[in-house]
C-alpha positions in Angstrom: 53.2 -5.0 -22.1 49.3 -5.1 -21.9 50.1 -8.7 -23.0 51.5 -9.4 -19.8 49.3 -7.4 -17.8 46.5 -9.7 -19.0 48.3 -12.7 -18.3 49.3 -11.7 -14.6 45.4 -10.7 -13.6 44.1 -14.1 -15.6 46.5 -15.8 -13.0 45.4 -14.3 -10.3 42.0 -14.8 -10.5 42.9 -18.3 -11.4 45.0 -18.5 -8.0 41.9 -17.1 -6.0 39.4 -19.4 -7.4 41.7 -22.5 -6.7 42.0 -20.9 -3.2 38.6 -20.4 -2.4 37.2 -24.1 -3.5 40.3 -25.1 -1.4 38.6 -22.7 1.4 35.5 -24.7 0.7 36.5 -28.1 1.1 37.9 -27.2 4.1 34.4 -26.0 4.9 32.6 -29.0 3.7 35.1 -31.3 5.7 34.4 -29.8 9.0 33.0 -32.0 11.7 32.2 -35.6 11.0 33.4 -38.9 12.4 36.1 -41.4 10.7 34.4 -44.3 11.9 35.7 -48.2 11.6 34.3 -51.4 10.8 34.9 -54.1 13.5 32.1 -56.8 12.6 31.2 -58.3 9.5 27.3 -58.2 8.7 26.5 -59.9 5.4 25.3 -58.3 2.5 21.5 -59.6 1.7 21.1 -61.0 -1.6 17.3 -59.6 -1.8 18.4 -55.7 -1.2 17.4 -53.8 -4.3 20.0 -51.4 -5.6 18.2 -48.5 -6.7 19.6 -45.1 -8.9 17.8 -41.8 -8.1 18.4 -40.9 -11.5 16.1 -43.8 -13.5 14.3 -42.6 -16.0 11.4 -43.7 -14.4 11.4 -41.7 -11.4 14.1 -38.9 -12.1 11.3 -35.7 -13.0 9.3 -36.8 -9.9 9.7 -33.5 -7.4 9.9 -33.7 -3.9 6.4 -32.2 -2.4 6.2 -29.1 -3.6 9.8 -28.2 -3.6 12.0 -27.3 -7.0 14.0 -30.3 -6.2 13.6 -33.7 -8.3 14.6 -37.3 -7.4 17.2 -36.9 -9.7 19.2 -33.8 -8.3 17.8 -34.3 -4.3 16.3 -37.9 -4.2 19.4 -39.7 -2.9 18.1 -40.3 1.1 14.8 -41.3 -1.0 16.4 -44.1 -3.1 18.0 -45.3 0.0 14.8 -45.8 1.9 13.5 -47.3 -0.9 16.2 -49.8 -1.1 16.4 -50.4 2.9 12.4 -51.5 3.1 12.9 -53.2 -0.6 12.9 -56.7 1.8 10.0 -55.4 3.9 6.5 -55.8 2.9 5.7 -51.9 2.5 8.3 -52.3 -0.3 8.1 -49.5 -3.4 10.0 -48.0 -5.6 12.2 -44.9 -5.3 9.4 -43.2 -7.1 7.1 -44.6 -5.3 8.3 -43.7 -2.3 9.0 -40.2 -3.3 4.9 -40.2 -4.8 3.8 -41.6 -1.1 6.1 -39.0 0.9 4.8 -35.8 -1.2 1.1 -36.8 -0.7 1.8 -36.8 3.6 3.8 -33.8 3.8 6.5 -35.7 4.6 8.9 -32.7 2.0 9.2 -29.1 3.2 8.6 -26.5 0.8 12.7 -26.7 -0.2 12.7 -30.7 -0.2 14.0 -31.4 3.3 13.1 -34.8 4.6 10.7 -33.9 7.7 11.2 -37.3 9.5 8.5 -37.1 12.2 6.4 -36.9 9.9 7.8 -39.5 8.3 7.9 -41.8 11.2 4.0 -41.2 11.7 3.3 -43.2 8.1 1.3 -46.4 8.9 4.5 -49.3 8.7 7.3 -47.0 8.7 9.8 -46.1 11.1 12.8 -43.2 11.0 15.4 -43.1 13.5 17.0 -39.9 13.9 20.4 -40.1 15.9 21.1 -36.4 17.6 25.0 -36.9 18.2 27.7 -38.8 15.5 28.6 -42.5 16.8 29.8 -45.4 14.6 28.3 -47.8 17.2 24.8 -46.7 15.7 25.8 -48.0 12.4 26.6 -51.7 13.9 23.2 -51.4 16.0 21.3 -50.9 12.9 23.1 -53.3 10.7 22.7 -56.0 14.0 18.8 -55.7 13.8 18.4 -56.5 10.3 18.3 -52.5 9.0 20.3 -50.1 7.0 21.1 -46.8 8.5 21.3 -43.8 6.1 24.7 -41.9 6.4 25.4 -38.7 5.1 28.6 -38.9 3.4 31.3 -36.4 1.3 31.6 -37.2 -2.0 34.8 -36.9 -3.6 35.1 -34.5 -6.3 36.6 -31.2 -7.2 33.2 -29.5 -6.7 32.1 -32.1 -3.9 29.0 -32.0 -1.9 27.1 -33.9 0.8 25.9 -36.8 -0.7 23.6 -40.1 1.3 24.2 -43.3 1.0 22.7 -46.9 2.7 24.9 -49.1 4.7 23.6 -52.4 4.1 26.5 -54.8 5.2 29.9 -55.2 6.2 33.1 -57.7 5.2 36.7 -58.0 5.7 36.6 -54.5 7.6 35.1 -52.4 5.5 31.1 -51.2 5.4 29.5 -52.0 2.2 27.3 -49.3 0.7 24.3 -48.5 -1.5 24.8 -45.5 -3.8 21.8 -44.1 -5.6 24.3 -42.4 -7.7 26.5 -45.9 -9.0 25.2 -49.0 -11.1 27.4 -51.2 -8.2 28.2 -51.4 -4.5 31.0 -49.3 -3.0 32.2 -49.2 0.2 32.9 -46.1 3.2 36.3 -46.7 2.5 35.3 -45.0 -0.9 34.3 -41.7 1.2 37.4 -41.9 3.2 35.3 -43.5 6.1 34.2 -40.6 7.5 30.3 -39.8 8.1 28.7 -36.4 9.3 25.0 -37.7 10.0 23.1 -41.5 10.4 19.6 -42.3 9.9 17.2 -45.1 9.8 14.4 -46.0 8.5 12.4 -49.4 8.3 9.3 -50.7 7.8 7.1 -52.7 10.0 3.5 -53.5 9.3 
């Protein structure tokens, strides 16, 4: 009998926990835009695909913050890879070294992007409102916008990514978390945030 007992609380709790990372995607998946790709922009042979987690940069912390390049440096890696053409380019770690020293971190690791945007060469776009057209005006002037992006996983999480082309209807993407391209298709084409950031000297 106490058998039984045990088995009907163990399923229980196993019922609630399924329920409540249900709950939570549902959480996670609020807002956002399915956007769709209309023009083809081709992918640039010279981009530099960069992982957050090399081995060379992944203990580098952001500012003063807990957070390292490998658990929080993916919007890092993508700026590094979208001025990797540019003649400011550097490396993830480089970037994240350059970043720390302006104050460019908050004390938890948040990208503060006026201050980025104040850097000699560099230059961050910060769209208020969600609009796929932003993605085709960035991509139109030779730049990569930043999008923030759900990965998908049991346990997923916001995740961003660099948009650096587009072919046969479908956005072409850098991941700073996969050794190859993917595509938006791959996040079921749907965004929640876009950035950009470029560097002119």
């Amino acid at each position: 009998m106490r058998s039984n007992k045990k088995i009907i609380i163990a399923c229980g709790i196993t019922i609630a926990i399924l329920a409540l990372v249900f709950l939570s995607q549902i959480v996670k998946n609020r807002g956002g835009l399915n956007v769709k790709c209309e023009v083809d922009y081709p992918v640039s042979e010279n981009m530099v695909h960069y992982r957050q987690d090399d081995d060379r940069w992944k203990t580098i912390h952001l500012g003063e913050s807990k957070y390292t390049m490998e658990s929080s440096g993916c919007i890092t890696t993508c700026i590094a890879s979208a001025i990797s053409e540019s003649s400011g380019a550097l490396s993830p770690g480089g970037v994240a070294t350059l970043l720390s020293e302006n104050g460019v971190f908050d004390a938890a690791g948040n990208m503060q992007w006026g201050a980025l945007d104040k850097l000699p060469g560099f230059n961050a776009e910060v769209y208020s409102d969600l609009d796929s057209g932003y993605i085709d005006e960035c991509l139109s002037q030779g730049r990569y916008p930043i999008v923030k992006i759900h990965r998908k996983s049991l346990f997923s999480y916001h995740h961003f990514v660099l948009i650096i082309g587009a072919e046969n209807g479908e956005y072409i993407c850098m991941d700073p978390l996969k050794d190859t391209y993917t595509t938006l298709k791959d996040y079921s084409n749907r965004i929640y945030s876009v950035r950009c950031v470029w560097y002119e000297p």
